[in-house]
C-alpha positions in Angstrom: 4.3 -15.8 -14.5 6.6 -15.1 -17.1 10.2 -16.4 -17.7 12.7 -14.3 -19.7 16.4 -13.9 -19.8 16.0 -11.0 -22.2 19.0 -8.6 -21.7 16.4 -5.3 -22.4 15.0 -6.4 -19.3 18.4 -6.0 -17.5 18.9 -2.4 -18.8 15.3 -1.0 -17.5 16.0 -3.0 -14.3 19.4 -0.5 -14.4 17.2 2.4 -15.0 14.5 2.0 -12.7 17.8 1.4 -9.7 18.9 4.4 -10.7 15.4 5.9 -10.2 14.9 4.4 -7.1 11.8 2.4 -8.2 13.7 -1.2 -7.4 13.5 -3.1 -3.9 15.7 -6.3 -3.2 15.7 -8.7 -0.9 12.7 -10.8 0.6 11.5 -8.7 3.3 11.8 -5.0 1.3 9.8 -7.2 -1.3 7.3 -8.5 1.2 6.3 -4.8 2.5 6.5 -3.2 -1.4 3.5 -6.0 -1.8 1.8 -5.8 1.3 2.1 -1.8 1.2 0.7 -1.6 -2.3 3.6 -0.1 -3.7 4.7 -2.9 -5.8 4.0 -3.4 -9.3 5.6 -6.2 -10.6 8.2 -8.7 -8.7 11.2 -10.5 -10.2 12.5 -13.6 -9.2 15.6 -15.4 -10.0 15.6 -18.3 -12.3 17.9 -19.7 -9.6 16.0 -19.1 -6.4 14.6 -21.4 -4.5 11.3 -23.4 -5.0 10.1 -22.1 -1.4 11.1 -18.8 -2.1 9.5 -18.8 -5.6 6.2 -20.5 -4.3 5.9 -18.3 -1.5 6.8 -14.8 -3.7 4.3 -16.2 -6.1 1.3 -16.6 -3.8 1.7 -13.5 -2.3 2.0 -11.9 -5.2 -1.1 -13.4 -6.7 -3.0 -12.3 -3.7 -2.4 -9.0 -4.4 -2.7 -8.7 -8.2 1.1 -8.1 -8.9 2.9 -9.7 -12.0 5.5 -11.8 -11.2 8.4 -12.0 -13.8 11.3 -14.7 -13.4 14.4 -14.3 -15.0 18.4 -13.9 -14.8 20.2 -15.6 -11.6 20.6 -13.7 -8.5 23.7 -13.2 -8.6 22.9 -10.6 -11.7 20.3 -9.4 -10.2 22.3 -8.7 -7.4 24.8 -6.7 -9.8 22.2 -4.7 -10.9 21.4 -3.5 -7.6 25.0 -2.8 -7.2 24.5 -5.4 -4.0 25.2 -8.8 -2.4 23.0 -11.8 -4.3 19.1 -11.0 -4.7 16.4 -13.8 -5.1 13.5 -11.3 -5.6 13.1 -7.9 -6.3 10.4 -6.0 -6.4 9.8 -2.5 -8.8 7.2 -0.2 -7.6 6.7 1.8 -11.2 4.1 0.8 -13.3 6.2 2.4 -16.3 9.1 0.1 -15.5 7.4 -2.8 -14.8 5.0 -2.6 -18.0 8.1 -2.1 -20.0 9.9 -4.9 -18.7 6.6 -7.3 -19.4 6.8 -6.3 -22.7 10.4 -6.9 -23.3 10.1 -10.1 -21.6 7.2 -11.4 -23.5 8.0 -13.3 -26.6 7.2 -11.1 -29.8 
């Protein structure tokens, strides 16, 4: 798992919204993963232990990268929605991208 605050991040998380690659909230999340569509999941730095354990696991399970960054209350605003703890994007071009711009150069 990777941790990043990395505002690059932010503006392909507001591309792949507008693209409709980007599912919030925990059960959306859970059926991207279970369904095979997801390819990478976000978590917010300010989620909860639970939440992040559990997102975590079940995302191990099923090969997805799991990147934690910004609160959810910005990820929320990038969904144009209420607070998100996890999101899930279901692009492999977005989600590669935002690993790279998360990882440190």
């Amino acid at each position: 798992m990777q941790k990043s605050d990395n505002p690059s991040v932010t503006g392909l998380l507001g591309l792949a919204v507008r693209a409709g690659q980007v599912k919030g909230g925990a059960e959306a999340v859970k059926k991207s993963i279970h369904g095979g569509k997801s390819r990478l999941v976000i978590l917010a730095s300010d989620a909860s232990e639970g939440t992040k354990r559990s997102f975590r696991r079940l995302a191990g399970t099923r090969g997805v990268p799991v990147l934690e960054c910004h609160t959810s209350l910005e990820l929320g605003a990038c969904l144009n929605r209420a607070p998100k703890a996890v999101i899930s994007i279901s692009d492999r071009h977005f989600a590669s991208g935002m690993l790279k711009k998360a990882s440190p150069a």
